[in-house]
N, C-alpha and C positions, 0 to 999 in steps of 0.2 A: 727827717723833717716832713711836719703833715703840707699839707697844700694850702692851706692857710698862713703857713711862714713863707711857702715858696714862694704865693703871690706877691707877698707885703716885700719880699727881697727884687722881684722883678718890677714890682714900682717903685721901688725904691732906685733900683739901676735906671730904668727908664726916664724919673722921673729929672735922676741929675746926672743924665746922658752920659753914665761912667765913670764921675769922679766921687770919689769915696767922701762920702757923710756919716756922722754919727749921729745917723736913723734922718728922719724927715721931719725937719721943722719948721712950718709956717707958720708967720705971725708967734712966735712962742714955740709952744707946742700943739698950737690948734687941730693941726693937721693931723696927728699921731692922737692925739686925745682923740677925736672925733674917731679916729679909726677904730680906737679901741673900746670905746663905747659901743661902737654898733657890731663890733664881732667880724669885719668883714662880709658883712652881708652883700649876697646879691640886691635885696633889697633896698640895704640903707644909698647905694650907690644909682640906683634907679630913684630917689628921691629929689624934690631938686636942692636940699640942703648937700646931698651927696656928692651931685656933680659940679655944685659949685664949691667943692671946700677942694675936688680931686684938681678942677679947673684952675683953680690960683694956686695949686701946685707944680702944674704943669707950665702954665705961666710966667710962673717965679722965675724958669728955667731954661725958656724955650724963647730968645729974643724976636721971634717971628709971631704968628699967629698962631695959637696951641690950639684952634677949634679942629682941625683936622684928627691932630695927633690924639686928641681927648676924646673924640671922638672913636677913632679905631684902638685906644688902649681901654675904653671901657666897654663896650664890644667886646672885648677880646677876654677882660675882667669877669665880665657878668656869666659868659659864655660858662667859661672855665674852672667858677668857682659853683654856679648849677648843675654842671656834669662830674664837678670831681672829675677830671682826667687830666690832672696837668701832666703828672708826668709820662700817660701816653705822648700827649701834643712833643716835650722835650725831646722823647725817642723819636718819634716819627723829625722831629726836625732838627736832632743831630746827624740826622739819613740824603734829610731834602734842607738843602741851602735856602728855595725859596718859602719851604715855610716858617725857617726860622725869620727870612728879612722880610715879614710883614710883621715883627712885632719888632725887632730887632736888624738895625741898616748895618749900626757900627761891629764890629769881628771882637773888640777889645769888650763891649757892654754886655755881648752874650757869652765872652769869655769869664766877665766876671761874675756874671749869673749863673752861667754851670759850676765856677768854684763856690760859692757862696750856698747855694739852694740843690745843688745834684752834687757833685763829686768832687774832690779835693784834688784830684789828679789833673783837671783841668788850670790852663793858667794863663792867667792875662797879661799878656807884657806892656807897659808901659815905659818913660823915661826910666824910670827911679831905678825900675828891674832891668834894664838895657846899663845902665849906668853903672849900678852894682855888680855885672857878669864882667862886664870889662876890666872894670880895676881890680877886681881881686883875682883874674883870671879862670874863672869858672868858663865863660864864655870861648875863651880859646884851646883851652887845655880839656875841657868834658865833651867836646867836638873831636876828638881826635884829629885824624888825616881828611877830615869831611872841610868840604869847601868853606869859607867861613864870612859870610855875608851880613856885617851891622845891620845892613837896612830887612833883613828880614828876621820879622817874631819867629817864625817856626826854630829859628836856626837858634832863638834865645832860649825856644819851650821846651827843645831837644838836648838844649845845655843844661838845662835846670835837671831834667827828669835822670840824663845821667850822672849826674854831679847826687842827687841824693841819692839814687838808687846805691850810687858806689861808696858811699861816704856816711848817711845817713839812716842805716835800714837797721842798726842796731837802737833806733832811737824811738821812742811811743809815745804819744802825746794823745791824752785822753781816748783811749782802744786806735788812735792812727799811727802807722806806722808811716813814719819823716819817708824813707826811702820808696812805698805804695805811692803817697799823696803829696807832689812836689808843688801841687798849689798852696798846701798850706802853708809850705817855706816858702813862698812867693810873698804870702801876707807879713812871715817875717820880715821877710826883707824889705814889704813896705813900710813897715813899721820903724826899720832902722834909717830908711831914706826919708822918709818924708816931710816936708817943713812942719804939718800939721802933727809929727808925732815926735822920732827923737832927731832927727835929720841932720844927721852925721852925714852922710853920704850925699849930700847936696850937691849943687850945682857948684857951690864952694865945700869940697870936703873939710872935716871936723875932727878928721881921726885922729889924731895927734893931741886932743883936748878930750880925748875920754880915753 
């Protein structure tokens, strides 16, 4: 992925604080049109048609005052898209916690920025994927004799990666192997949970009807 996708993926996370969209739509598609019209430029975003089309993005999203947040996410934009070097900044702040939380507060937003834009191994836990480990017993059983604690993602992320590694490694899905990259089975499974997609797996399960 060039750095021109990575960007448009960590605004895209940023911009709706972690909850999955299909893509960034304001007003329509204003927001995305406009994006793609100007190629991501450092420049078109230093314009003020720019920063006001990113600002009622952020807006859209952010029930407080976005001038802060707009502020240090296009900074951090213009910076990054002039020097080409995102993915040094990702290394250097998969190393350093605090550089990651000046662009990124929440654990879950930069977990789904690294699966989405860097690596598929990475995996963000949410309800849907806490929900699904338990009832099918992925969650108790891919933990072995290891302590086994609901309220912590690690204990869900270490379920997930053994559950495909042990189950899942004869399987490729466009040159990935399922059993390498347990985030992308993460996406399955949000895909199975979700209200917005087939969501079986809800809050009220549905299994029984498919």
């Amino acid at each position: 992925m060039d750095d021109k996708l990575i960007l448009k993926k960590l605004l895209e996370v940023k911009v709706t604080k972690g909850f999955w969209r299909s893509g960034l739509k304001i007003e329509g598609e204003e927001f995305e049109e406009k994006i793609k019209e100007n190629n991501w430029t450092a420049e078109y975003f230093l314009k003020e048609e720019g920063k006001d089309i990113l600002k009622k993005a952020l807006k859209k999203y952010y029930k407080k005052s976005a001038d802060k947040q707009y502020d240090n996410l296009c900074e951090f934009l213009f910076r990054k898209i002039e020097n080409s070097n995102i993915i040094k900044w990702i290394e250097m702040a998969l190393k350093n916690a605090n550089i990651r939380k000046k662009v990124f507060n929440g654990y879950k937003s930069w977990m789904i920025f690294l699966r989405d834009a860097y690596d598929f191994k990475y995996i963000p836990i949410d309800i849907h994927e806490r929900r699904f480990q338990t009832r099918t017993g992925i969650f108790h059983y891919y933990l072995g004799k290891r302590v086994h604690d609901p309220g912590n993602k690690k204990h869900y992320q270490r379920a997930l990666k053994n559950f495909a590694k042990d189950f899942l490694s004869d399987i490729i899905i466009k040159d990935y192997n399922l059993g390498e990259k347990p985030g992308l089975v993460d996406k399955f499974i949000w895909l199975h949970c979700a209200n917005k997609a087939k969501n079986i797996c809800a809050k009220e399960p549905k299994c029984k009807k498919f």
